[in-house]
C-alpha positions in Angstrom: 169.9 84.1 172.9 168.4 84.5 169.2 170.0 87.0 167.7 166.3 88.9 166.7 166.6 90.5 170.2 168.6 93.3 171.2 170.8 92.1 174.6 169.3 94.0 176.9 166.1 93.4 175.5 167.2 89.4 176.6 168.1 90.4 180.2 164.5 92.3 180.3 162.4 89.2 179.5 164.6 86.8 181.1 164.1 88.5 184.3 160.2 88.4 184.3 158.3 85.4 185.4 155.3 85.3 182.5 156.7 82.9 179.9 157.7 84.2 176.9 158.6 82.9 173.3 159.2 84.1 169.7 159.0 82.4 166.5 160.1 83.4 162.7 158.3 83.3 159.4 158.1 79.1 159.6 156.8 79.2 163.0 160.4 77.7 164.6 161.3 78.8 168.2 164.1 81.2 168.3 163.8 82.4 171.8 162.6 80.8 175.0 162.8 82.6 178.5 163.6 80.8 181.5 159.9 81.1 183.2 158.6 79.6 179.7 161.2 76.7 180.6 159.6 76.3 184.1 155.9 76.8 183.3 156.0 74.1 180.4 158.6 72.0 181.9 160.7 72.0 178.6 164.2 73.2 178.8 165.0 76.3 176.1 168.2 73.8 174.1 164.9 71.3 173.5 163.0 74.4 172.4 164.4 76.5 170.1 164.5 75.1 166.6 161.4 73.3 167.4 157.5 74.3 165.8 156.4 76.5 168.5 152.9 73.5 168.3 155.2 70.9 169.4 156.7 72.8 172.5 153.9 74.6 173.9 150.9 72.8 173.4 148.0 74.4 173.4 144.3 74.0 173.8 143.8 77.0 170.7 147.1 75.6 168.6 145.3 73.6 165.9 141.8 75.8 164.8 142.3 79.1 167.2 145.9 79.7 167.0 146.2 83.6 169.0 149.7 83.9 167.3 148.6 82.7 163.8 145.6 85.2 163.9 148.3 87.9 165.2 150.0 87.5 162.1 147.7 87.6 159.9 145.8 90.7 160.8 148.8 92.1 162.5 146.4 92.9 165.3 147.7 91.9 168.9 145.4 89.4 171.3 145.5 90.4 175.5 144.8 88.0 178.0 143.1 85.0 176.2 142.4 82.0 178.5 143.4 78.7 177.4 145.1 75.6 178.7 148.8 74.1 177.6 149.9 70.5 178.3 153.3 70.7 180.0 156.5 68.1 180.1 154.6 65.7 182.4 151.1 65.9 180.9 149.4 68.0 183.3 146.7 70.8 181.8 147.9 74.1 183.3 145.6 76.9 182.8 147.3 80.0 181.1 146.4 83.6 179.9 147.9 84.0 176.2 148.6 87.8 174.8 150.1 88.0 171.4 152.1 90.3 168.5 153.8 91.5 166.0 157.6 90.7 166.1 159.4 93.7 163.8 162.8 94.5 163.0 164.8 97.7 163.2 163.2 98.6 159.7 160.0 98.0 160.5 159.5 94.6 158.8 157.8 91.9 160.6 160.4 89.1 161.0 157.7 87.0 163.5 155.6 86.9 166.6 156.1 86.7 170.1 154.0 85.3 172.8 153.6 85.9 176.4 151.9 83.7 178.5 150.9 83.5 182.3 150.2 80.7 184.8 147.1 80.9 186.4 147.0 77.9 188.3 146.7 79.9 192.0 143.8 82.2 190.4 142.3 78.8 189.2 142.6 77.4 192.3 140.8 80.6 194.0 138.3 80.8 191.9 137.5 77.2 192.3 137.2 77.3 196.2 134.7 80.3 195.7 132.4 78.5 193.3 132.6 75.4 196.4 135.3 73.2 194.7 138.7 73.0 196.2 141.8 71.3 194.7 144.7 69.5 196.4 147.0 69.0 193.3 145.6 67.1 190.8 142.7 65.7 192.5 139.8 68.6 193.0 136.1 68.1 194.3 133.4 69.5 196.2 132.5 67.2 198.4 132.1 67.6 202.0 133.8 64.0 202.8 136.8 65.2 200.3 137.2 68.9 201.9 138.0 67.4 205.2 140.3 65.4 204.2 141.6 68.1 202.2 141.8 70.1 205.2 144.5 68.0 206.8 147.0 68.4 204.3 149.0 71.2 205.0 149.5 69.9 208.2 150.5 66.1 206.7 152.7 67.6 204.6 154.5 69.8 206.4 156.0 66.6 208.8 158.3 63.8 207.5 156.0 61.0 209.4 155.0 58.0 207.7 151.2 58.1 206.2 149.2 55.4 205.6 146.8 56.3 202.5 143.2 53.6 202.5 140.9 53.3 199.9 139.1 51.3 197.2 141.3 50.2 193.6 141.2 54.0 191.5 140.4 56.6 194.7 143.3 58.2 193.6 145.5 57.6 196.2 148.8 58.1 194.3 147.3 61.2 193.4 146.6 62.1 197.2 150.4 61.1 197.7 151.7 63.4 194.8 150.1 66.1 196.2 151.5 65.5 199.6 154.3 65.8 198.6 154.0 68.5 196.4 152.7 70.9 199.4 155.7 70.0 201.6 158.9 70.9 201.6 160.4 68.1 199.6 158.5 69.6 196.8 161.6 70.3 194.8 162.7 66.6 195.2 161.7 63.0 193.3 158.7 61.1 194.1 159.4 58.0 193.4 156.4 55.2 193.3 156.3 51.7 193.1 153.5 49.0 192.7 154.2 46.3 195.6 152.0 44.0 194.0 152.8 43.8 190.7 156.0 41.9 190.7 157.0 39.0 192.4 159.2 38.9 195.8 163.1 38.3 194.5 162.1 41.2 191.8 160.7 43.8 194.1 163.2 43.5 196.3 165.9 44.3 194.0 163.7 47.4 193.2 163.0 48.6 196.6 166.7 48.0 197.5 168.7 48.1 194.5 171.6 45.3 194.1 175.5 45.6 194.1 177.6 44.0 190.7 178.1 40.6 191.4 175.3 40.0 193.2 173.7 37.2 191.5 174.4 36.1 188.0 173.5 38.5 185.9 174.2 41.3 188.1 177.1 43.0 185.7 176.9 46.2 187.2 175.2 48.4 190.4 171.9 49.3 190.5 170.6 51.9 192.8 167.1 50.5 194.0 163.8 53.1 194.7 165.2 53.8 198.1 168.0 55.4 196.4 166.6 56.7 193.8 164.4 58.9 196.5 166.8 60.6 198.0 165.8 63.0 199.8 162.5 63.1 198.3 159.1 61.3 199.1 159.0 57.0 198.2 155.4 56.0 197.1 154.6 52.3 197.7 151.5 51.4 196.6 149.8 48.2 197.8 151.9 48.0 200.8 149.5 44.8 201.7 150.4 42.5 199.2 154.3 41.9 200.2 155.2 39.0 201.8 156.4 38.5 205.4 160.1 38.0 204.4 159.7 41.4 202.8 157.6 43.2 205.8 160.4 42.3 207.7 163.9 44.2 205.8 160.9 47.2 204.9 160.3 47.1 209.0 164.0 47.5 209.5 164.6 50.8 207.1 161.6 52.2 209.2 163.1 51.7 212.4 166.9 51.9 211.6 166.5 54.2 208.5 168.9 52.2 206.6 168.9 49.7 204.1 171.6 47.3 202.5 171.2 46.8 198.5 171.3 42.7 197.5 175.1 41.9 197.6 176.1 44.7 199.6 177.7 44.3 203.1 177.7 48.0 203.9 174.2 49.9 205.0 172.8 52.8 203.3 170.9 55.6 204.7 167.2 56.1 203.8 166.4 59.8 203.5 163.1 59.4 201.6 159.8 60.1 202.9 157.5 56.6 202.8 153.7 57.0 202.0 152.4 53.7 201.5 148.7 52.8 200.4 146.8 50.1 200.1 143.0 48.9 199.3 143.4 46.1 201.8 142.1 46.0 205.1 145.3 46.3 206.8 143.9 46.0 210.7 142.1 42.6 209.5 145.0 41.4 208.0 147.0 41.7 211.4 144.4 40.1 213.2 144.9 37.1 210.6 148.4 37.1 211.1 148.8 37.9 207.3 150.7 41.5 208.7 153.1 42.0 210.8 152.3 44.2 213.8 155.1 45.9 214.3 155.2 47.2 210.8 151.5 48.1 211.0 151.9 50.4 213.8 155.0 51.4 211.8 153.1 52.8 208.9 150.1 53.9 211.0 151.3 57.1 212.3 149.1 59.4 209.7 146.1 57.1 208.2 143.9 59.2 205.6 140.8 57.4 203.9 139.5 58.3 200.3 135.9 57.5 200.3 134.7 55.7 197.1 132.8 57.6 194.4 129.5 56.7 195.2 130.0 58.3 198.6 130.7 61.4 196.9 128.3 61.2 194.1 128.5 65.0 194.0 131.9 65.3 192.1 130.8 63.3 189.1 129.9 65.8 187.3 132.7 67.7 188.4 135.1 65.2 187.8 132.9 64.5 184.1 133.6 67.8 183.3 137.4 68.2 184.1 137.8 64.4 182.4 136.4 66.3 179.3 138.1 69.5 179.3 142.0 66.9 179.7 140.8 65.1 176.6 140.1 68.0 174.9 143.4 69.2 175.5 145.4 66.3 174.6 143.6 64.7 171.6 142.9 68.9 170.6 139.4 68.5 170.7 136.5 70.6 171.3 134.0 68.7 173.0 131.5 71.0 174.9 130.0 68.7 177.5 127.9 65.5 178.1 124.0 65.1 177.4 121.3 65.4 180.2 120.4 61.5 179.5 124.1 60.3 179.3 124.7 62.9 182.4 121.9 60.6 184.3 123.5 57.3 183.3 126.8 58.1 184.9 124.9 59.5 187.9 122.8 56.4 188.4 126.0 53.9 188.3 127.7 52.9 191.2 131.6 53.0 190.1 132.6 50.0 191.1 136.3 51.1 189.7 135.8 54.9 191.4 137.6 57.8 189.8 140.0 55.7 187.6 137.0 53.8 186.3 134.8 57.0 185.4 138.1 58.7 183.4 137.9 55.4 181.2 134.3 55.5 180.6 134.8 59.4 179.3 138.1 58.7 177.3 136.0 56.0 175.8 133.1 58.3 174.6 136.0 60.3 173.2 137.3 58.0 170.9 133.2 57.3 169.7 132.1 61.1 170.0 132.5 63.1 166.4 129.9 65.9 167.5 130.1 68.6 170.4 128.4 66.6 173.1 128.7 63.3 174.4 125.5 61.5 173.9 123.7 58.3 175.6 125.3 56.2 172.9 129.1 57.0 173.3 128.7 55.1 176.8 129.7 50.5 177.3 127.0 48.9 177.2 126.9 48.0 180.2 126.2 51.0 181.7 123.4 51.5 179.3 121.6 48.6 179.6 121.7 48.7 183.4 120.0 51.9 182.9 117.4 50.3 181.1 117.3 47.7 183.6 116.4 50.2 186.2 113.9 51.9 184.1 111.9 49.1 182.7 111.7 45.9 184.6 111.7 42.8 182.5 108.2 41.3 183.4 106.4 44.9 182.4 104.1 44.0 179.8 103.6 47.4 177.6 100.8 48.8 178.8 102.3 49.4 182.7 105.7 50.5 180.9 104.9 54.6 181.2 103.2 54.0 184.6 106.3 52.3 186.2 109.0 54.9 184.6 106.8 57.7 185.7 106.6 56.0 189.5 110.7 55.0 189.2 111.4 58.5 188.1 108.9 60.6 190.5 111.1 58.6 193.2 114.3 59.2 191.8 113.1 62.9 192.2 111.8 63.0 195.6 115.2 60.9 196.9 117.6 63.1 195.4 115.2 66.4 196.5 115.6 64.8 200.3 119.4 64.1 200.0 119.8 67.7 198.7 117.5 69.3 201.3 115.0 70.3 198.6 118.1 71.8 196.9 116.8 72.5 193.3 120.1 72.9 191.8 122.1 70.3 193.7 119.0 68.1 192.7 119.0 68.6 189.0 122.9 68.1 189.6 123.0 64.7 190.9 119.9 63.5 188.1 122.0 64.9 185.4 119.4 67.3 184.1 118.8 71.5 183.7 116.9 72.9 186.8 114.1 74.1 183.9 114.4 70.4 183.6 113.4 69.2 186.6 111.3 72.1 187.7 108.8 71.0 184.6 109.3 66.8 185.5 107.5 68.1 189.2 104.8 69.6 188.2 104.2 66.7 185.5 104.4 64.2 188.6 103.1 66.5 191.3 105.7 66.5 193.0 105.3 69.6 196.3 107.5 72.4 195.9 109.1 73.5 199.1 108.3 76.8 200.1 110.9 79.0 201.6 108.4 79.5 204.7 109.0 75.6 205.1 105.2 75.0 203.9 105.3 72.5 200.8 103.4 73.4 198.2 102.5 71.7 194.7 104.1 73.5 191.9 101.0 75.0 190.7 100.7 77.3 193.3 103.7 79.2 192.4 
């Protein structure tokens, strides 16, 4: 313990569970309790020593430092929001409160910070604004909360699931949190890409091999079995392994045991198995490019992530989390997207889903140097098939403000029918204010609905 604080003072803070930290005059770590080790993820010997900026790292560390501004006007902060990165890279969302850190004499030999994890009120507060989270993966989406809806239950069993869904769904993401909400929570997850290496190598990784092996093999090496223990084993892609492997996989399902390369004796397999794949797994049975047996294996919990264009309502959600990340790890301060960039990203159809739409924002990151993400901090290609859209190449000039008032009126009136004449959801999904759209009807006379169910035009309101 740093020798700044009394003993019992040491026993008080360690026996709390907001984190707390102190640092002297050069703004070094000299005390670290053990729920700042667990909120962070960094363990106090890697803290203390270390600029408090490169331990806990913070979304207010570089212009809006709370401690710095404590120092200086020897004025304490209470309860300001922020976010920290922890030891795996996740944002967690913390309350910050600040002071003065004197000696016996009075003299101010540093600060000290508390902080306090407010994932669970986050959480809470999400589901009553309509947005509920299932570890990293959050959304409002009707398609989503059902699915959501299942977890507990999922993860709260040690039966095989079976995770569907198009390339960047976030399906290892659905896995995590599986895992994460059952009671092997406190043990690895282990994942593995099946179709990223070829058959020998994946099965030494699955597997692990013994010394002696093959040539090469100077030593053992525990495989991702192993490795799992008794926590959950990810395998992603389960679709692209070849029949040779379906088979020894089929047999640690059924006997729940494996044997590594080399070894004569059988190891147990403790680990929970989630598998995924984009593949069409049924089809693939039916073409005899499956086994059966292993199928109906695997199939004993089958979950499907719809794509993002089925859930067009969480891009803006998912925009806005996507920015909020980035600002925290590149310590940014990027306030939001643009109404016209907004309708871009609503117009496209995601071919690459969830993953594809987090590139597309880290992108507009590296080009953005204002506050807002504008039209031109988007590829190309998602410009120009906005353009595309608006403005059809055989328009001669004249019919160019007639056809993008037509394209646009019905861009209005579909989104105000797939909304239920929902103004906000509506000028959600166009990517533009309500004021916004509330002024683009009445320019196109589009009827107002009425709450007495009679339409009406706009200026009759």
């Amino acid at each position: 313990m740093s020798s700044t604080i009394p003993e019992f003072t040491d026993a008080i803070l360690e026996s709390i569970s907001d984190g707390v930290f102190t640092v002297d005059h050069q703004w070094r770590i000299s005390f670290f309790n053990r729920a700042a080790e667990k909120i962070t993820g960094i363990r106090r010997e890697e803290a203390l020593g270390k600029l408090c900026s490169e331990v806990f790292k913070s979304s207010m560390c570089e212009r809006d430092c709370a401690l710095r501004k404590t120092l200086q006007n020897e004025t304490p902060i209470v309860n300001k929001s922020c976010f920290i990165i922890d030891a795996d890279g996740d944002r967690i969302p913390v309350s910050v409160s600040t002071a003065v850190l004197k000696n016996a004499s009075g003299q101010m030999i540093g600060g000290a910070e508390t902080f306090r994890d407010l994932s669970e009120v986050e959480a809470l507060r999400n589901a009553l604004k309509g947005k509920f989270q299932a570890g990293e993966m959050i959304s409002c989406s009707p398609l989503m909360r059902r699915l959501f809806e299942l977890l507990p239950a999922i993860a709260a069993s040690d039966s095989t699931v079976a995770l569907y869904g198009e390339t960047g769904t976030g399906k290892e993401l659905l896995a995590k949190a599986i895992h994460e909400m059952g009671h092997r929570k406190n043990k690895p997850f282990v994942a593995i890409n099946c179709g990223a290496l070829p058959d020998n190598l994946l099965e030494s990784e699955l597997f692990g091999y013994k010394k002696g092996a093959f040539t090469g093999a100077s030593h053992d090496k525990p495989g991702r079995f192993a490795l799992a223990k008794d926590g959950t084993l990810f395998l992603d892609e389960i679709g692209e392994i070849s029949p040779a492997l379906q088979v020894r996989l089929l047999r640690v399902l059924q006997e729940h045991e494996y044997e590594p390369l080399g070894s004569v004796h059988p190891e147990k397999n403790r680990a929970r198995i989630i598998v995924a794949t984009h593949r069409n797994l049924s089809q693939m049975v039916a073409d005899g490019e499956f086994r059966q047996d292993l199928f109906y294996r695997i199939q004993v919990i089958d979950l499907q992530l719809p794509a993002l264009r089925e859930r067009q309502e969480d891009i803006p959600l998912l925009t806005e989390q996507f920015i909020h990340h980035f600002n925290c790890i590149q310590k940014r301060s990027v306030q939001g997207i643009s109404a016209e960039a907004a309708s871009v990203i609503m117009a496209h159809d995601w071919p690459g889903n969830v993953r594809e739409l987090e590139n597309v924002i880290e992108r507009a990151f590296v080009l953005c140097r204002g506050k807002q993400i504008e039209l031109a901090h988007l590829p190309d290609e998602l410009r120009d098939k906005k353009m595309r859209m608006a403005v059809p190449e055989e328009a001669v000039p004249e019919e160019v403000s007639v056809i993008r008032q037509s394209a646009e009126k019905k861009a209005i009136e579909s989104a105000l029918r797939h909304n239920h004449d929902n103004r906000a959801a509506t000028a959600r999904e166009l990517g533009i204010h309500t004021t916004t759209l509330y002024r683009k009807m009445k320019a196109l006379k589009i009827p107002f609905p009425a709450r007495n169910g009679r339409h009406r035009h706009i200026d009759e309101a």
